[in-house]
C-alpha positions in Angstrom: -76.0 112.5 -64.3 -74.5 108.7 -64.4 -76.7 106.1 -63.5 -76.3 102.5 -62.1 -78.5 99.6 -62.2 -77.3 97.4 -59.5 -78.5 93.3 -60.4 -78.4 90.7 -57.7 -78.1 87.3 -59.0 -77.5 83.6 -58.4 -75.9 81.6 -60.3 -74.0 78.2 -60.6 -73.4 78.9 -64.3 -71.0 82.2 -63.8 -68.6 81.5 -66.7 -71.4 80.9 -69.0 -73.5 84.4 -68.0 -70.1 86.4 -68.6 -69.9 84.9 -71.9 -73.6 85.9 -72.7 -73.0 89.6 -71.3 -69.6 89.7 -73.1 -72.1 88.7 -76.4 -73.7 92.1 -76.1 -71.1 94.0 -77.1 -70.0 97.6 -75.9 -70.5 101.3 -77.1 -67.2 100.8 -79.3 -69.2 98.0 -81.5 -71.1 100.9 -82.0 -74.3 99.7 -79.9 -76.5 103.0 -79.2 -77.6 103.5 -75.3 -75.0 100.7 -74.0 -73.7 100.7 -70.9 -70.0 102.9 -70.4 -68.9 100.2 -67.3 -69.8 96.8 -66.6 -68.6 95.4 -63.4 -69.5 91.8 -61.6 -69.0 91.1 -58.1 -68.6 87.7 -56.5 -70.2 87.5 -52.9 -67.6 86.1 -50.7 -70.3 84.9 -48.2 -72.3 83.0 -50.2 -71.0 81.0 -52.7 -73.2 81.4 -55.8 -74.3 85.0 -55.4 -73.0 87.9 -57.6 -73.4 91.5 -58.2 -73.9 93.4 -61.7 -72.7 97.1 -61.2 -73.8 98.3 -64.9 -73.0 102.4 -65.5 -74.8 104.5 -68.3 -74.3 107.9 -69.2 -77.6 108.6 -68.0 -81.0 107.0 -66.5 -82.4 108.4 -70.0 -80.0 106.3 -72.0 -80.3 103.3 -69.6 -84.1 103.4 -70.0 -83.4 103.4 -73.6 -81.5 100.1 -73.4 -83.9 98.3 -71.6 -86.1 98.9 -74.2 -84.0 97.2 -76.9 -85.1 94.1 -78.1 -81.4 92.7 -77.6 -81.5 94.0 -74.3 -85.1 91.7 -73.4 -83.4 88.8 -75.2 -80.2 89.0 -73.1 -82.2 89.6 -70.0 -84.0 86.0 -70.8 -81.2 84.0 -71.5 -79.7 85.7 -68.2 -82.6 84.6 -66.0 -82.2 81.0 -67.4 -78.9 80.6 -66.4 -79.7 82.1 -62.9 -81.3 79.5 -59.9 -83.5 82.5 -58.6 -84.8 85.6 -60.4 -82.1 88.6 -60.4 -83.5 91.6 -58.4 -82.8 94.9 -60.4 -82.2 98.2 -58.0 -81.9 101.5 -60.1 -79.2 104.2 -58.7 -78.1 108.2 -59.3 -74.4 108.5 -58.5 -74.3 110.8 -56.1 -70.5 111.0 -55.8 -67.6 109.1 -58.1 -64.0 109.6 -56.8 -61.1 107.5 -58.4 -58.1 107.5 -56.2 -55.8 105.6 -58.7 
């Protein structure tokens, strides 16, 4: 079953952080347990605030990538770039429908 870890975050730094994330790679660079789909949302409301939609295969494999070291190294250097700490929520796609 695909999972999703939803992150909310805040940030002033935004260019920098996508530089970071971009840093750690994808499954084509051969990475085990990466994510398949990263996507960032901007919060129209309030300037500053952003949304990490980050897919995985399973909650088996994302569980696995937490565990990397690269993973806790990336997840520091996020948090200093960040003016509050990012919330994490864990999710089990329920339904997926692609209507392009």
């Amino acid at each position: 079953m695909t999972f999703v870890q939803i992150i909310d975050f805040e940030t002033d730094r935004i260019v920098e952080l996508k530089a970071l994330a971009d840093e750690m790679g994808s499954p084509l660079d051969g990475r085990e347990n990466s994510p398949t789909r990263r996507l960032i949302l901007r919060d129209r409301n309030r300037p500053g605030r952003y949304f990490g939609v980050i897919e995985f295969n399973s909650y088996e494999e994302a569980m696995r990538n937490n565990d990397d070291p690269e993973t806790s190294k990336f997840a520091e250097q996020m948090s200093a770039l960040c003016t509050r700490p990012p919330s994490f929520t864990d999710c089990d796609v329920v339904d997926l429908t692609d209507f392009t």
